[in-house]
DOMI-573633 format. One line per field, with one value per residue (C-alpha): residue number from 1; x, y, z. Coordinates in nm, 4 decimals, padded with zeros to 6 digits. Example, Ala and Ser with C-alpha at 12.3 -4.5 7.8 and 13.67 -1.06 7.14 Angstrom:
% DOMI-573633
num 1 | 2
x 01.2300 | 01.3670
y -00.4500 | -00.1060
z 00.7800 | 00.7140
***
This chain:
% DOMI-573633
num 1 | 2 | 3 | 4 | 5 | 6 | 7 | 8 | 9 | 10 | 11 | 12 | 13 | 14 | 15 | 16 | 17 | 18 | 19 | 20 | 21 | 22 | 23 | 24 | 25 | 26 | 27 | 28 | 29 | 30 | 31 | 32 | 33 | 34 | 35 | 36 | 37 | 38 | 39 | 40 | 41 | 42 | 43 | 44 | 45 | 46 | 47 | 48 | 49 | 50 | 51 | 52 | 53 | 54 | 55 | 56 | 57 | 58 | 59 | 60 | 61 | 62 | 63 | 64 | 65 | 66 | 67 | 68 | 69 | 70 | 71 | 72 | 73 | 74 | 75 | 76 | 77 | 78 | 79 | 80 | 81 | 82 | 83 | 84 | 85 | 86 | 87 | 88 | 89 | 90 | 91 | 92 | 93 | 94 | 95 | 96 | 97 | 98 | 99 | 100 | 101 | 102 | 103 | 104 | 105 | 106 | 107 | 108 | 109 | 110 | 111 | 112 | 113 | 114 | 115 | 116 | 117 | 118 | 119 | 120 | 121 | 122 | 123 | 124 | 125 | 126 | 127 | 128 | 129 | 130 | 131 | 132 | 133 | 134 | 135 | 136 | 137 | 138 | 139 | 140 | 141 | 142 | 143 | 144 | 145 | 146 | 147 | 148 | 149 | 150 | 151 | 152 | 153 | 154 | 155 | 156 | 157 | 158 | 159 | 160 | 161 | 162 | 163 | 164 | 165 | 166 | 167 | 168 | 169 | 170 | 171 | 172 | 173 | 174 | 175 | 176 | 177 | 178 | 179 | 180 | 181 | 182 | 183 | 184 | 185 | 186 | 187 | 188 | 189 | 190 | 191 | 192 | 193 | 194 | 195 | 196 | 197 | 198 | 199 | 200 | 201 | 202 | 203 | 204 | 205 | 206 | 207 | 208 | 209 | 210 | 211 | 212 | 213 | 214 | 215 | 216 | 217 | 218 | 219 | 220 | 221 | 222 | 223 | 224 | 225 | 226 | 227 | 228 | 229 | 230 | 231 | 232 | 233 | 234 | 235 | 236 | 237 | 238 | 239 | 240 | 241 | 242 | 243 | 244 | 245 | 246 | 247 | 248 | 249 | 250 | 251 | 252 | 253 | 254 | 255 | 256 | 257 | 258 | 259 | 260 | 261 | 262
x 04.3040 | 04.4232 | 04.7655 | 04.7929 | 05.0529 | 05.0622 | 04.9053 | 04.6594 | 04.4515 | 04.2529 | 04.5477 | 04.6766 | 04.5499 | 04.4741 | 04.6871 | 04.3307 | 04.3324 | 04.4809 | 04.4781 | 04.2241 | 03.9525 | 04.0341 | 03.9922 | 03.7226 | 03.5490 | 03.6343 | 03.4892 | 03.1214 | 03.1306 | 03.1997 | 02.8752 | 02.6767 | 02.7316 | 02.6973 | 02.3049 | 02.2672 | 02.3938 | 02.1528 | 01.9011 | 01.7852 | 01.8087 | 01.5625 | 01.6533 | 01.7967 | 01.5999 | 01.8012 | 02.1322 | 02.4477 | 02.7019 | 03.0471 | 03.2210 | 03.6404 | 03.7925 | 03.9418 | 03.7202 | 03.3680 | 03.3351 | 03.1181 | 03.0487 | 02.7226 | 02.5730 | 02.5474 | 02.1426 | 02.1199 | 02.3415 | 02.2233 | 02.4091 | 02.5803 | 02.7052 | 02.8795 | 03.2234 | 03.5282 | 03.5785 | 03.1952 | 03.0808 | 02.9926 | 03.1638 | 02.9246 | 03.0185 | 02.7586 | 02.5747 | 02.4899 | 02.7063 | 02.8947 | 03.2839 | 03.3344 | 03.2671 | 03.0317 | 02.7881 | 02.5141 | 02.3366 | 02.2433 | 01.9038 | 01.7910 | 01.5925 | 01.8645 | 02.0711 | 01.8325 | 01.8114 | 02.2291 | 02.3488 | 02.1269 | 02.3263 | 02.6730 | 02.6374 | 02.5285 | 02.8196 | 03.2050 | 03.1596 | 02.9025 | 03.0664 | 02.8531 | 02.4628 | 02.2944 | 01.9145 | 01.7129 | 01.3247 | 01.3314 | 01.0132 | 01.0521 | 01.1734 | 00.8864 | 00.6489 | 00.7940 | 00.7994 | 00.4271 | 00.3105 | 00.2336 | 00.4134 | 00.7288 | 01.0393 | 00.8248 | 01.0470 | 00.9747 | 01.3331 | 01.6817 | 01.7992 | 01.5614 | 01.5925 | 01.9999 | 01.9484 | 01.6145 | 01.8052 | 01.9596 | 01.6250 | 01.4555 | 01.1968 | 01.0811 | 00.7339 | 00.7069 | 00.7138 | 00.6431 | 00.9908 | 01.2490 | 01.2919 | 01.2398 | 01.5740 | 01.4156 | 01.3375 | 01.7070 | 01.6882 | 01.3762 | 01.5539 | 01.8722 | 01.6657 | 01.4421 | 01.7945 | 01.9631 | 02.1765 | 02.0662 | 02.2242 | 01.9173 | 01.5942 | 01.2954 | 01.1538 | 00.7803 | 00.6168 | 00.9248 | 01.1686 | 01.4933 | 01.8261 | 02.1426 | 02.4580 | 02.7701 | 03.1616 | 03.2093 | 03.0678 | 03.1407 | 02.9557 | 02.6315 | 02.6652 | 02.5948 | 02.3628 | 02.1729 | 02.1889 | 02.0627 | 01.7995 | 01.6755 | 01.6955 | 01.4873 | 01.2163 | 01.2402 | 01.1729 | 00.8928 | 00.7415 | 00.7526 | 00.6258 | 00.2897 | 00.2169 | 00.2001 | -00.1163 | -00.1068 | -00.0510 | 00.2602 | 00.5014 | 00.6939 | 00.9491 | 00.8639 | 00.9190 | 01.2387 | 01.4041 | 01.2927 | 01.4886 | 01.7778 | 01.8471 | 01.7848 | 02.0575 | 02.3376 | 02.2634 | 02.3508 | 02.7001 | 02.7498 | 02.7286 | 03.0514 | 03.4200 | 03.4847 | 03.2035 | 03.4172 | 03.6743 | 03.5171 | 03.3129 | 03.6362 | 03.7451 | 03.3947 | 03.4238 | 03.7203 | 03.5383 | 03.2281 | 03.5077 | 03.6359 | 03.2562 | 03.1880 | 03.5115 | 03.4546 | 03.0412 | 03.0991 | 03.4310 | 03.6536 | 03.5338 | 03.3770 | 03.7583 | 03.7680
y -02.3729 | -02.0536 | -02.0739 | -01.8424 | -01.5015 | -01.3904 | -01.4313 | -01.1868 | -01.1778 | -01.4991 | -01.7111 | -01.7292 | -01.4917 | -01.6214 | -01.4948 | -01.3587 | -01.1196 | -00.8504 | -00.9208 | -00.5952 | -00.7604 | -01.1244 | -00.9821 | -00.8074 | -01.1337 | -01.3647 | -01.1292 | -01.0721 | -01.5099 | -01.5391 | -01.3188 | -01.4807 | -01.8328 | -01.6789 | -01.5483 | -01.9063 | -02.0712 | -01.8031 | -01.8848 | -01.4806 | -01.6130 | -01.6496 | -01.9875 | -01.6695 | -01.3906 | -01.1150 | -00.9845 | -00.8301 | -00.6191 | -00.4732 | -00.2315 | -00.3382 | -00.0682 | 00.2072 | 00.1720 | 00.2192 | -00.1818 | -00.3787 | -00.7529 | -00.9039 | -01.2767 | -01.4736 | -01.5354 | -01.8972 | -01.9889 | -02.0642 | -01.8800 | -02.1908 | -02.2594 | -01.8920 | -01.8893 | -01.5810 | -01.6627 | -01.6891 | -01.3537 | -01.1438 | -00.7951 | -00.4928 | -00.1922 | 00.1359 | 00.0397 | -00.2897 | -00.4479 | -00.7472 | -00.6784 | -01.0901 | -01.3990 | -01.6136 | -01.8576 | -01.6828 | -01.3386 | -01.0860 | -00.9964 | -00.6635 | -00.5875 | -00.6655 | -00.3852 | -00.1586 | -00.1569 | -00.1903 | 00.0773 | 00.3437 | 00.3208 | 00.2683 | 00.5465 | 00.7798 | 00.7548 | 00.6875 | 00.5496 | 00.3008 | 00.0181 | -00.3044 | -00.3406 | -00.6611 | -00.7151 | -00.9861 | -01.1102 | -01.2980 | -01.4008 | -01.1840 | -00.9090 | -00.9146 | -00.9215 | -00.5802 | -00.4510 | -00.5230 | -00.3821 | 00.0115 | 00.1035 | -00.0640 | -00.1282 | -00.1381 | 00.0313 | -00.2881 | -00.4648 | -00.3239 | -00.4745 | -00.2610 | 00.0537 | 00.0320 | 00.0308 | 00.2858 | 00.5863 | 00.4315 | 00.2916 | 00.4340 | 00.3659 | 00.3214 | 00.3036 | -00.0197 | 00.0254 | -00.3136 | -00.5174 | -00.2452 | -00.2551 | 00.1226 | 00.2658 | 00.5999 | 00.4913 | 00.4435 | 00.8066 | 00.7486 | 00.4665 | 00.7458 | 00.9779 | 00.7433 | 00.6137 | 00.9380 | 00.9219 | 00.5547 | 00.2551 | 00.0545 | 00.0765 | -00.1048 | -00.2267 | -00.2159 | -00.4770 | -00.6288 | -00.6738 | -00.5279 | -00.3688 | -00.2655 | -00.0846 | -00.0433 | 00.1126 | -00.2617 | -00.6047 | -00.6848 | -00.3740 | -00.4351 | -00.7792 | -00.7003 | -00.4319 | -00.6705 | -00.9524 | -00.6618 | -00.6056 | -00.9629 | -01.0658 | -00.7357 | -00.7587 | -01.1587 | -01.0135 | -00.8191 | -01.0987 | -01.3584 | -01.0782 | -01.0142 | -01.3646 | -01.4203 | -01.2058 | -01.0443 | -00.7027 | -00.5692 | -00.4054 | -00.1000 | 00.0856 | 00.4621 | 00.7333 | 00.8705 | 00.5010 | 00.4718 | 00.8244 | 00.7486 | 00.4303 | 00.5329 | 00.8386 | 00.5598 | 00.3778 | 00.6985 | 00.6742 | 00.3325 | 00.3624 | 00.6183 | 00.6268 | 00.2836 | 00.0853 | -00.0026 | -00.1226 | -00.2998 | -00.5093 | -00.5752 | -00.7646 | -00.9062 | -01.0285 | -01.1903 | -01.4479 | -01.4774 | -01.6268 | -01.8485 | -01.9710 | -02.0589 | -02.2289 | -02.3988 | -02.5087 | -02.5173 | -02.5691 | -02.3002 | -02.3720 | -02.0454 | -01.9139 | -02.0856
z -02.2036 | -02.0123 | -01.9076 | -01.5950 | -01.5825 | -01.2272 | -00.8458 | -00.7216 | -00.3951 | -00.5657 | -00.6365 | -01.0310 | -01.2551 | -01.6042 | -01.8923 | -02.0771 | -01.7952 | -01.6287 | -01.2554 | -01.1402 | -01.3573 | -01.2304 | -00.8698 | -00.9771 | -01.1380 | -00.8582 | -00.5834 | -00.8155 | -00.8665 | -00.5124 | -00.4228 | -00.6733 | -00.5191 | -00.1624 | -00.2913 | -00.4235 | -00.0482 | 00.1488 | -00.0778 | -00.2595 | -00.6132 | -00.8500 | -01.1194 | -01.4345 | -01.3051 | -01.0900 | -01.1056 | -00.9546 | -01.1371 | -01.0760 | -01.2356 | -01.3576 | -01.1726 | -01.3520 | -01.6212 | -01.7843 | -01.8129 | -01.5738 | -01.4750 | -01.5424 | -01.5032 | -01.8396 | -01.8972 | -01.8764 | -01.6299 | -01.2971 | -00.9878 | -00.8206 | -01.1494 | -01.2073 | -01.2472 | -01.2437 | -01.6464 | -01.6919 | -01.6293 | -01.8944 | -01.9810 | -02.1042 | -02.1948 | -02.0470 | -02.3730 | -02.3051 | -02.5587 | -02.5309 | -02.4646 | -02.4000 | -02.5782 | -02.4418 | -02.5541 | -02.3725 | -02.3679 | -02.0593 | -01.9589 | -02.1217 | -01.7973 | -01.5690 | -01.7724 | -01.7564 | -01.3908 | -01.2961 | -01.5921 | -01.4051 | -01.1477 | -01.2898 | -01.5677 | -01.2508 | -01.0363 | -01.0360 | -00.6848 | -00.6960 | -00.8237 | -00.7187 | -00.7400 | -00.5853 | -00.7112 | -00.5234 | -00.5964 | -00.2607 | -00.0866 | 00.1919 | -00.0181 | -00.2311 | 00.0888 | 00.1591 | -00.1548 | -00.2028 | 00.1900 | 00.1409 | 00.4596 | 00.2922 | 00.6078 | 00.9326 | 01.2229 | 01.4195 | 01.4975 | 01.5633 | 01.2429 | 01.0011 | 01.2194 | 01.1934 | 00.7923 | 00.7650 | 00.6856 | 00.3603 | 00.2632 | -00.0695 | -00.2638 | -00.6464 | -00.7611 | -01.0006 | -01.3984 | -01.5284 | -01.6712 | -01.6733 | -02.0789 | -02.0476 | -02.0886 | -02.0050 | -01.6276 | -01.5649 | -01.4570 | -01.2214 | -01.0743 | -00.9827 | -00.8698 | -00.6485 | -00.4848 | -00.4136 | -00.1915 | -00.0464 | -00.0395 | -00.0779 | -00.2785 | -00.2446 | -00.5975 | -00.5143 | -00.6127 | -00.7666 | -00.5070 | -00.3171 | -00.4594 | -00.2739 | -00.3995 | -00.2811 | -00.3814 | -00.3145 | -00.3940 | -00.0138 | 00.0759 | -00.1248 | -00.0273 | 00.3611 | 00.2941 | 00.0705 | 00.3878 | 00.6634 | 00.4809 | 00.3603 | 00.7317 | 00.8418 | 00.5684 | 00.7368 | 01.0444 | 00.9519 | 00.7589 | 01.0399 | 01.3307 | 01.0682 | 01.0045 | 01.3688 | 01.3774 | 01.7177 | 01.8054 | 01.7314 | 02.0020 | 01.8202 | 02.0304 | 02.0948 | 01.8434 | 02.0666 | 02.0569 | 01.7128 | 01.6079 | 01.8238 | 01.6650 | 01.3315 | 01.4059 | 01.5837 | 01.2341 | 01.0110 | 01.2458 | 01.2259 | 00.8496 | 00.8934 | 00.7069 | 00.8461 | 00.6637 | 00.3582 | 00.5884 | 00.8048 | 00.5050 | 00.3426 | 00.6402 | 00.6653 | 00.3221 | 00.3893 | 00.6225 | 00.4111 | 00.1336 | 00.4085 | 00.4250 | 00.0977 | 00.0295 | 00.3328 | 00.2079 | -00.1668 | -00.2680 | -00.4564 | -00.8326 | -00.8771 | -00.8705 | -01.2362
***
């Protein structure tokens, strides 16, 4: 039994470690029961990663374990290599690797990546025309939208680049034919980039399956609302989410208790 050495921002900090990668773990168990409550995950399949800041070490879910049952001490830690830097009784995905060390080993800044096979999601990710410019919510979030072509199960170590190149300078990428992906310098920030998007590819779901004809704004509204977006996404957006994530803990302690803190 862990005895505990300090407090951080998530209460007592267990003496196995320091208190940046306790923070760090509690934040990434946190967002992995708040994908379970909104309903993106996916039984083992999918992932989201974060990096220990101040170090080439990142967070990753332990294959087997279903997201409501995550925990801070649970996660596993991987080096850029994929190996195992914890112990645990249970392995990580090879695929899921694949797809989050692209992104890690290509920037100091991205820190957190979110990967979703949600219904809606998918939808998107299979329609050639990808993000439709149909609702406020997906124009607001169009310029950070990328795209990657699908390669079968990312065991292909050699299409981490692809996957870099493909994102640029986006925050998120649709999988097609696979499903959505969202990073962030946060896990608070991928976290509501993840949500805008799963509620616009909603959108765009429910307005298709209606089956009538579909009113789009004009192309001036459309590329003024994609540029108050661009602004919208200025300095502030870290900020802002950090606050935002603040309440979105609130919620889940309030829905599901605070066991994912163990």
């Amino acid at each position: 039994m862990s005895t505990t050495s300090s407090l951080g921002r998530h209460g007592a900090v267990p003496s196995e470690f320091n208190a940046v990668e306790w923070e760090a773990r509690c934040d990434l168990a946190a967002c992995y029961r708040l994908v379970d409550h909104y309903g993106w995950s996916d039984l083992f399949g999918t992932h989201l990663s974060l990096r220990i800041p101040g170090t080439e070490h990142f967070l990753l879910n332990p294959y087997g374990i279903l997201f409501g049952e995550i925990t801070a001490s649970s996660l596993i830690k991987v080096d850029q290599d994929g190996n195992t830097l914890s112990d645990s009784d249970f392995p990580i995905n090879p695929a899921g690797f694949t797809i989050h060390s692209a992104v890690h080993m290509s920037s100091d800044v991205m820190n957190a990546v979110m990967h979703t096979h949600t219904r809606a999601g998918n939808a998107v990710a299979c329609m050639k025309g990808g993000l439709l410019p149909l609702n406020q919510k997906a124009l607001l979030i169009q310029s950070a939208v990328t795209y990657h072509d699908y390669e079968s199960v990312a065991l292909d170590h050699s299409e981490r680049e692809r996957i870099v190149s493909d994102l640029g300078d986006g925050r998120i990428m649709v999988l097609r034919n696979h499903g959505l992906l969202t990073v962030g310098e946060t896990i608070a920030e991928a976290f509501f980039w993840m949500y805008r998007m799963e509620t616009a590819c909603q959108y765009q779901v429910d307005a298709l399956a209606l089956g009538q004809e579909l009113q789009y704004p004009t192309q001036e509204t459309i590329d003024y609302t994609i540029e108050v977006g661009k602004k919208i996404q200025g300095k502030r957006r870290v900020e802002m989410e950090i606050r935002q994530w603040s309440a979105m803990i609130r919620q889940l302690e309030r829905e599901v208790g605070d066991d994912w803190r163990g």
